[in-house]
C-alpha positions as YAML, in Angstrom:
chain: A
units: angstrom
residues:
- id: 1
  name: UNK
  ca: [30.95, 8.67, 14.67]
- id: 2
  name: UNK
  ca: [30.72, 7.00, 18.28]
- id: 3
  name: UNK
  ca: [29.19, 3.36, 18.39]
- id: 4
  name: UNK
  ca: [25.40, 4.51, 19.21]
- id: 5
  name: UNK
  ca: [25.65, 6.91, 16.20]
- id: 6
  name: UNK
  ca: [26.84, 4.15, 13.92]
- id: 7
  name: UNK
  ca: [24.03, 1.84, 15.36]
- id: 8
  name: UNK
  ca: [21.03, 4.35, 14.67]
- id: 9
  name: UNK
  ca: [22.05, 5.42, 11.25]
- id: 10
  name: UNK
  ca: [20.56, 6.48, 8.94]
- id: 11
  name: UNK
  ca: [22.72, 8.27, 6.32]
- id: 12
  name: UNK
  ca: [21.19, 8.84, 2.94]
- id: 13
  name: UNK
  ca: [18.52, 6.22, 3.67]
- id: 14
  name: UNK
  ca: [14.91, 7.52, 2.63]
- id: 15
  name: UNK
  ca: [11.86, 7.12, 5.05]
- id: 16
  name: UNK
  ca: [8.02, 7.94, 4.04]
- id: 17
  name: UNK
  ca: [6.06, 8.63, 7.16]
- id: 18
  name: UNK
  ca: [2.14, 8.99, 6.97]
- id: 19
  name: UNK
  ca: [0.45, 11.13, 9.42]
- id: 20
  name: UNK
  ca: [3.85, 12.64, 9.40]
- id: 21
  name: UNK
  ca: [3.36, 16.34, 9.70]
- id: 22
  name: UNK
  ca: [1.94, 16.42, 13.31]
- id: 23
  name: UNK
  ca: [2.34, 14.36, 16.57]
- id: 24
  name: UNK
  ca: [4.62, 11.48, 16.97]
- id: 25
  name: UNK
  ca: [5.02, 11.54, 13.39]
- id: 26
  name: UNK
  ca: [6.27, 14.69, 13.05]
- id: 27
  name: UNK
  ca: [9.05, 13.71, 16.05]
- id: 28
  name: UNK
  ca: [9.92, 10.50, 14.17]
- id: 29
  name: UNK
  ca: [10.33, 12.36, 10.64]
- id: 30
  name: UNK
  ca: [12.49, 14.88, 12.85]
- id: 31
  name: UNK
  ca: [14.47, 12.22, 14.19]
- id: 32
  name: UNK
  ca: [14.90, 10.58, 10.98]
- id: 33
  name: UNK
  ca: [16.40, 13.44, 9.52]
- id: 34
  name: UNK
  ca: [18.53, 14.03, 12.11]
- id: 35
  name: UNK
  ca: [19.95, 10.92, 12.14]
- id: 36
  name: UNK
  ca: [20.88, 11.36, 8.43]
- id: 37
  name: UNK
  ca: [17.40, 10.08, 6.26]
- id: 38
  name: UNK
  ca: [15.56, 11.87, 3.54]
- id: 39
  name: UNK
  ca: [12.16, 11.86, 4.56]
- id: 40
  name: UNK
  ca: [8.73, 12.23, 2.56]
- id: 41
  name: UNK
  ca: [5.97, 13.71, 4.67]
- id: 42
  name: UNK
  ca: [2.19, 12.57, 4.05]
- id: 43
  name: UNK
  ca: [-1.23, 13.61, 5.35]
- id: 44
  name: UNK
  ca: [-3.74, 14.93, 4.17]
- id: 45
  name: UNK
  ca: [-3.21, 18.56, 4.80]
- id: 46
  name: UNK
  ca: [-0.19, 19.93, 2.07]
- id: 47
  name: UNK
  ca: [0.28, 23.25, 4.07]
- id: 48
  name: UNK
  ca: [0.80, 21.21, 7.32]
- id: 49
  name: UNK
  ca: [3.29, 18.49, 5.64]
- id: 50
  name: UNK
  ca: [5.09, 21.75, 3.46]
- id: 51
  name: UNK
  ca: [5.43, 23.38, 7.18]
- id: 52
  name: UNK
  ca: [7.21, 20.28, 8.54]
- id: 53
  name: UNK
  ca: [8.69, 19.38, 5.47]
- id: 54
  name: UNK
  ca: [10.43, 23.32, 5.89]
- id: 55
  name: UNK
  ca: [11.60, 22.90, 9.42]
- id: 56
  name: UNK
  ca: [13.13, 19.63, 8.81]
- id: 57
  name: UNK
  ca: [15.30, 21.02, 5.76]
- id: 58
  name: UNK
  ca: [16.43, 24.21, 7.58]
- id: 59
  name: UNK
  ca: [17.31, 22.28, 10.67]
- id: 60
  name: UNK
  ca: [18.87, 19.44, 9.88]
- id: 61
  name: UNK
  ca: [19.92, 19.88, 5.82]
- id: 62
  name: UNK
  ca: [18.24, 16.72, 4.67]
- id: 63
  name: UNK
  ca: [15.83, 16.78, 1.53]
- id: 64
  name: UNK
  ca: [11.93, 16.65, 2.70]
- id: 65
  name: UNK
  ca: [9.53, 16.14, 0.57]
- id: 66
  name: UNK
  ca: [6.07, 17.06, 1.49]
- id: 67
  name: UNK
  ca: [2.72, 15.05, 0.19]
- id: 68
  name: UNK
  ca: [-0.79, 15.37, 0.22]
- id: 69
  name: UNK
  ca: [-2.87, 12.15, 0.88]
- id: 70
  name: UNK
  ca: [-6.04, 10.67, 2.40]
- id: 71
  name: UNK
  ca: [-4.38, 7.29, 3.43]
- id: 72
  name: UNK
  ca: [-7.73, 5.86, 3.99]
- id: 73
  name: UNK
  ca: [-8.27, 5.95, -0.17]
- id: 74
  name: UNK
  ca: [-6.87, 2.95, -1.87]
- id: 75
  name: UNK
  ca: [-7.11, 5.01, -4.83]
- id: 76
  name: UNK
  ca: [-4.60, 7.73, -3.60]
- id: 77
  name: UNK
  ca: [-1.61, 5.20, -2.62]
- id: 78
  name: UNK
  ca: [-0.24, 4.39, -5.95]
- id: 79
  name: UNK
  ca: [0.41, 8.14, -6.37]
- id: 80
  name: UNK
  ca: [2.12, 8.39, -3.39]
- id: 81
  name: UNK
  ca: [4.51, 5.34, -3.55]
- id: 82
  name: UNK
  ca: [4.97, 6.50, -7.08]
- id: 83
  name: UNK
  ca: [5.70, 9.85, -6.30]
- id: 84
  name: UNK
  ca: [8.09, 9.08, -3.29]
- id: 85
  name: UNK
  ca: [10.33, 6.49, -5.73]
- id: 86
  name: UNK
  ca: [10.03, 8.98, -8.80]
- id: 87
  name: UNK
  ca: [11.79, 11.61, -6.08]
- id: 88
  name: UNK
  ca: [14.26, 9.45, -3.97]
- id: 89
  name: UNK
  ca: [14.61, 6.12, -6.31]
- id: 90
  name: UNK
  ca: [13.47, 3.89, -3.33]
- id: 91
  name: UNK
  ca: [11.90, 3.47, 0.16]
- id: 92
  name: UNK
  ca: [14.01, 1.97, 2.76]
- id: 93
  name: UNK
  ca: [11.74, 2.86, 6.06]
- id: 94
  name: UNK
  ca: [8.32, 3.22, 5.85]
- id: 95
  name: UNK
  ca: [6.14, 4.56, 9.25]
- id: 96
  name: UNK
  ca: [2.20, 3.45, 9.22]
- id: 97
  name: UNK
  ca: [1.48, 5.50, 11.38]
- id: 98
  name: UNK
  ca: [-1.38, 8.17, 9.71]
- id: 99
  name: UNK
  ca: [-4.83, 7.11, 12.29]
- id: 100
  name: UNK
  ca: [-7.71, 8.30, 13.38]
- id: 101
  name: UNK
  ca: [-10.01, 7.93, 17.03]
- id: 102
  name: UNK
  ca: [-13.17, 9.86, 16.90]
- id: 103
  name: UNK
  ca: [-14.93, 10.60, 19.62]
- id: 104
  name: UNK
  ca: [-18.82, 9.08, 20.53]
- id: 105
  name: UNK
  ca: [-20.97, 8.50, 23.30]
- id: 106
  name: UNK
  ca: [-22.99, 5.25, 23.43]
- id: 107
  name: UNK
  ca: [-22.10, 2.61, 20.90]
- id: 108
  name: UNK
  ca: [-25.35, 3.28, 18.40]
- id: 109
  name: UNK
  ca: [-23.72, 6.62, 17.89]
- id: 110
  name: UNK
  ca: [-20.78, 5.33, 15.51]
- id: 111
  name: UNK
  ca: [-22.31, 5.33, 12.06]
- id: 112
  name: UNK
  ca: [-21.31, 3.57, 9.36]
- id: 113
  name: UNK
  ca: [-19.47, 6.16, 8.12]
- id: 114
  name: UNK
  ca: [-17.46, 5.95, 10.99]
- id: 115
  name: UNK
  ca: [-16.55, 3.45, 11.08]
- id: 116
  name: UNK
  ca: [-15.75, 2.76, 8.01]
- id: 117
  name: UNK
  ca: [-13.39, 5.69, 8.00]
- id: 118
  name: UNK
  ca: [-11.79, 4.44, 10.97]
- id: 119
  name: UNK
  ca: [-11.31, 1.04, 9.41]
- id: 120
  name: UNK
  ca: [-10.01, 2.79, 6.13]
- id: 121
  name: UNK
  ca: [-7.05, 4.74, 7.92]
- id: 122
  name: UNK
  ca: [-6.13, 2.67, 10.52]
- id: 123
  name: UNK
  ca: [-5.96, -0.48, 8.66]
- id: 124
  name: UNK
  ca: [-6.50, -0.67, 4.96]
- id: 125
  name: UNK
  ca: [-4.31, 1.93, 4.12]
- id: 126
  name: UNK
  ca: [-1.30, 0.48, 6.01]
- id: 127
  name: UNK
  ca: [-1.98, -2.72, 4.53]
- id: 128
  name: UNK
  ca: [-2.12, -1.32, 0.71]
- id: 129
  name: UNK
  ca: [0.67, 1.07, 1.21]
- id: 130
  name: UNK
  ca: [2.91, -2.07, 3.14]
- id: 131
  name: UNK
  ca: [2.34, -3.86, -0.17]
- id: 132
  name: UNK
  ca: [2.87, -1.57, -2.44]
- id: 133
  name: UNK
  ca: [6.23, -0.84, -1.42]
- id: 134
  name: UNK
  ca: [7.21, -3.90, 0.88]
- id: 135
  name: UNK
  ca: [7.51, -5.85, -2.87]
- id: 136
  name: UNK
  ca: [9.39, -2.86, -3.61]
- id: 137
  name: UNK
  ca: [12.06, -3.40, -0.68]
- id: 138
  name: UNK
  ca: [12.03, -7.11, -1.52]
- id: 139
  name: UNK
  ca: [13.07, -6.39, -5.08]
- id: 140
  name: UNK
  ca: [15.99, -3.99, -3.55]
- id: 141
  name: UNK
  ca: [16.67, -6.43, -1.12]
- id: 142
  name: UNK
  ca: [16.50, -4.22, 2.44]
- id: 143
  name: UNK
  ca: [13.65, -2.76, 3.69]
- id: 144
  name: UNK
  ca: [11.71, -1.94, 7.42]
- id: 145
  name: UNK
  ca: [8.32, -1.45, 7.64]
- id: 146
  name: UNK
  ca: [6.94, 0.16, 11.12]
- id: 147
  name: UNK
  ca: [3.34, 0.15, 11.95]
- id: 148
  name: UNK
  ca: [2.44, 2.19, 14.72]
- id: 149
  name: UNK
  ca: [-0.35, 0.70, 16.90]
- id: 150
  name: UNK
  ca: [-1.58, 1.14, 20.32]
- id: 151
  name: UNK
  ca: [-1.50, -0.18, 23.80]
- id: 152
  name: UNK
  ca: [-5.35, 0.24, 23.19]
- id: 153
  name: UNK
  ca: [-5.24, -2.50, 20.67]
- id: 154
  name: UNK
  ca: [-4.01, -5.13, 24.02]
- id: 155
  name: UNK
  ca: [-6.80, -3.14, 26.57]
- id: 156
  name: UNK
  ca: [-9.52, -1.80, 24.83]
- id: 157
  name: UNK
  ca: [-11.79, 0.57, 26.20]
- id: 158
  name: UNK
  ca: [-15.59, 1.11, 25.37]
- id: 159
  name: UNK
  ca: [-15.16, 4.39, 24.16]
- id: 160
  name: UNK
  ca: [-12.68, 3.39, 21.49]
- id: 161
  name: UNK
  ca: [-13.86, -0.23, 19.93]
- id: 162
  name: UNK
  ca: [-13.57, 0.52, 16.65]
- id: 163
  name: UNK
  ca: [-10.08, 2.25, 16.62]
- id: 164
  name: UNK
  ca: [-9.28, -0.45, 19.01]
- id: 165
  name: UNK
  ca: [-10.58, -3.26, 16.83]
- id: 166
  name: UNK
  ca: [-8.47, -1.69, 13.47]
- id: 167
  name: UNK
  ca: [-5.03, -1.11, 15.59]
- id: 168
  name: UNK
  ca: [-5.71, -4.87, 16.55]
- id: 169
  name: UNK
  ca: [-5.92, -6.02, 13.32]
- id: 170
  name: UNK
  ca: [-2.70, -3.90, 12.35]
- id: 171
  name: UNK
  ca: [-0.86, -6.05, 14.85]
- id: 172
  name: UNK
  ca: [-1.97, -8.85, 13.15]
- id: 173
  name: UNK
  ca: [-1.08, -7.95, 9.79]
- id: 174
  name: UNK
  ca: [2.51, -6.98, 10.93]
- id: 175
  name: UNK
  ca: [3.09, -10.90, 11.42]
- id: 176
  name: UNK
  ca: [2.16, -12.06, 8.67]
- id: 177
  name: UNK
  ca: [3.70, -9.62, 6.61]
- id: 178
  name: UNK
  ca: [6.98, -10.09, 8.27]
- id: 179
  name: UNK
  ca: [6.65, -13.82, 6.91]
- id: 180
  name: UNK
  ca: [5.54, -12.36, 3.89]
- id: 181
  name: UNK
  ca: [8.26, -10.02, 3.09]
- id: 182
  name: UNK
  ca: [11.10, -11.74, 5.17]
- id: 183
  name: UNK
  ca: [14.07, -12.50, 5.39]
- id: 184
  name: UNK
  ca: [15.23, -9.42, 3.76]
- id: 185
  name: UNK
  ca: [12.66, -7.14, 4.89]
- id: 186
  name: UNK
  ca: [11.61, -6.26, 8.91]
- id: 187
  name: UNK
  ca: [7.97, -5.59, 9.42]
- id: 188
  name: UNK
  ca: [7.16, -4.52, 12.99]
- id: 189
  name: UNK
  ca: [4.81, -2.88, 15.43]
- id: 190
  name: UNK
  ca: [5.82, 0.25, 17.55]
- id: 191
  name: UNK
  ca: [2.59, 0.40, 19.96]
- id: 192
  name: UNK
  ca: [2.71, 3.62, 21.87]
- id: 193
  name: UNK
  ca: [0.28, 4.51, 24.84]
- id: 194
  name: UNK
  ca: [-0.94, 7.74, 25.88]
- id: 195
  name: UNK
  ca: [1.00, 10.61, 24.63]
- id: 196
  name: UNK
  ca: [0.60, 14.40, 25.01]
- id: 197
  name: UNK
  ca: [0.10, 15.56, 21.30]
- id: 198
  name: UNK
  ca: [-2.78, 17.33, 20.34]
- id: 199
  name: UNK
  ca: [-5.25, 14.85, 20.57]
- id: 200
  name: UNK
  ca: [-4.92, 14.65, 24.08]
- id: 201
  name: UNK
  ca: [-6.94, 17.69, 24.07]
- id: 202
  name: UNK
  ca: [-10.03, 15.57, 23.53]
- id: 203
  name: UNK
  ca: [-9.43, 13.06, 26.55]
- id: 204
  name: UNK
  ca: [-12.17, 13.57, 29.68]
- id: 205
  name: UNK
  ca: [-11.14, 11.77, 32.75]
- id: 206
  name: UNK
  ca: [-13.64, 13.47, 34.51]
- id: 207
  name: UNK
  ca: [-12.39, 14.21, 38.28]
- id: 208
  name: UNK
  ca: [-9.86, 11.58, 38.30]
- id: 209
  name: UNK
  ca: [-6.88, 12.37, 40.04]
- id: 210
  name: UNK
  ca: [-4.10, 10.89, 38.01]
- id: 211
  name: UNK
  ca: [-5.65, 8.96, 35.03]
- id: 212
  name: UNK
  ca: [-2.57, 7.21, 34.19]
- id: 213
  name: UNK
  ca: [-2.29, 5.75, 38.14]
- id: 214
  name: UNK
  ca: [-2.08, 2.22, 36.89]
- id: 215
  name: UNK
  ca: [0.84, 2.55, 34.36]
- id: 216
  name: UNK
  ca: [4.15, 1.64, 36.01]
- id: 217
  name: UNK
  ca: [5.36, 5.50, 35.29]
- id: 218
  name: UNK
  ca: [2.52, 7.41, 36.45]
- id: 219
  name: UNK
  ca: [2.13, 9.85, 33.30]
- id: 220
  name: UNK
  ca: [1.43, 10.13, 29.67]
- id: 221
  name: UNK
  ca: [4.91, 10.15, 27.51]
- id: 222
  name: UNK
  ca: [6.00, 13.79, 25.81]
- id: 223
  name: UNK
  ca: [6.35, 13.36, 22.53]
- id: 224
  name: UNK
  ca: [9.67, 13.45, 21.92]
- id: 225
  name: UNK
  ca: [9.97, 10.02, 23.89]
- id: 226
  name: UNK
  ca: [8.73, 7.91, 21.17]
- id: 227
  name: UNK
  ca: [12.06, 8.77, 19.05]
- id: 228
  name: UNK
  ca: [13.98, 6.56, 20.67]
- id: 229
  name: UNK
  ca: [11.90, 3.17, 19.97]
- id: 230
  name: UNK
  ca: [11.31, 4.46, 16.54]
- id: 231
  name: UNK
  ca: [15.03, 4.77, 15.57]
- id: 232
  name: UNK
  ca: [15.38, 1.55, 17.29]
- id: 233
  name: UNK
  ca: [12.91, 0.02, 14.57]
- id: 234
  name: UNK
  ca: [13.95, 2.42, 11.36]
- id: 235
  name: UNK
  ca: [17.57, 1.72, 11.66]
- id: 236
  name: UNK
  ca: [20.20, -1.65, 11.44]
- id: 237
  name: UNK
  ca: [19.95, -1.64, 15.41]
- id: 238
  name: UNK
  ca: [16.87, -3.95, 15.46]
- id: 239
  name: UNK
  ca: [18.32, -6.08, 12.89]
- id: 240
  name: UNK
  ca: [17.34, -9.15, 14.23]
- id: 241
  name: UNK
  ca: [13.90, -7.94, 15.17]
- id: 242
  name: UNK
  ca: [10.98, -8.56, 12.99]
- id: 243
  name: UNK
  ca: [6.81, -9.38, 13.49]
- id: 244
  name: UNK
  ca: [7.52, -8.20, 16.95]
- id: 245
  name: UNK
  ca: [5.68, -5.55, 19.16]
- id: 246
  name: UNK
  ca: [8.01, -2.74, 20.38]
- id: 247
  name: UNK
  ca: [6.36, -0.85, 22.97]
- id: 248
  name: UNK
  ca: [6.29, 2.46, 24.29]
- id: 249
  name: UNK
  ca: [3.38, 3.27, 26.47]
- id: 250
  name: UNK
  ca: [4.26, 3.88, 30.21]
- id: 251
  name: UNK
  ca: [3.66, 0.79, 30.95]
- id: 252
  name: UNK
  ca: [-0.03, 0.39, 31.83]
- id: 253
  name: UNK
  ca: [-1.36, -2.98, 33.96]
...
């Protein structure tokens, strides 16, 4: 292998991606497996995580192993760490990065409900599932954790506070689990702005020109550009990096 393919690999390693059958995590679990992991796919939907799960074995080889789980139930985690270490015998990367932005109008329009759920997804479930198997990767004595954020968390907006408020606390939590978990064990943030997956359906910019004027590169990101940050953060390249916020969001002011 050439020297950037020995930095970024990840031969036989095993990463568990939530959220990972659609989006960026779908690109990261592609990229994972390209570069040589075994990846476990999670989200709620088994027929969406069995599709990507499919692809990812007939392209690049590499065992997939497709879950179904509401990461916002505490409940539900156990089984999946349990299942994931029954399959593979261990966890070496795992991607928070299953979330959740609904759409409201005024601010007395998010229910409890809500935001509860919003809370529950973003934020509790990362922090059970970092836990459960971050004591894991101590124990085994190697181990990155990547929670995926948003530039949202640094500039909220008023018509995201409580997905902005969770993704803020995730930041948070990243710290102090790095501390936590460290020195054997990297615990970091990969903070992504506005990207064109299907949830870009729902923005309305009204009229505006070019809604992304104020970001140094002028656009939303493809999806395919958050691979290279997230390799970056799965693999021995960023072994010196840990409690740290990697970004990748077009740079906005």
């Amino acid at each position: 292998m050439g020297y950037a393919d020995t930095l970024f690999d990840l031969t036989d390693r095993v990463v568990l991606i939530t959220g990972g059958s659609r989006g960026l995590g779908r690109e990261m679990a592609l990229a994972a497996a390209r570069c040589g992991a075994d990846v476990l796919i999670a989200s709620r939907k088994l027929d969406a995580c069995q599709a990507t799960a499919a692809q990812i074995e007939a392209e690049t080889g590499r065992a997939a192993m497709p879950y179904a789980v509401h990461v916002g139930r505490w409940d539900q985690l156990d089984g999946l760490v349990e299942a994931a270490y029954q399959r593979f015998g261990r966890v070496d990367v795992l991607v928070n990065n299953a979330g959740m932005s609904p759409v409201y109008g005024r601010q007395t329009d998010v229910t409890e409900k809500m935001f509860d759920a919003v809370v529950n997804l973003n934020l509790k479930g990362p922090f059970r599932l970092s836990a459960l198997i971050g004591e894991r990767m101590v124990a085994a004595g190697r181990g990155s954790i990547i929670n995926v954020s948003t530039h949202g968390s640094l500039r909220p907006h008023p018509s995201f506070i409580p997905y902005a408020a969770s993704k803020a606390g995730l930041n948070v939590m990243t710290e102090a689990l790095a501390q936590a978990f460290g020195p054997t064990v990297r615990v970091n943030t990969l903070m992504p702005g506005p990207f064109l997956t299907d949830i870009s359906h729902a923005w309305d910019f009204g009229d505006t020109a070019n809604p992304f004027a104020d970001h140094a590169l002028q656009r939303a990101g493809n999806p395919p550009e958050i691979v290279g940050a997230a390799l970056f953060l799965m693999s021995d390249a960023s072994s010196f990096t840990t409690g740290s916020i990697v970004r990748a969001d077009g740079g906005p002011r």
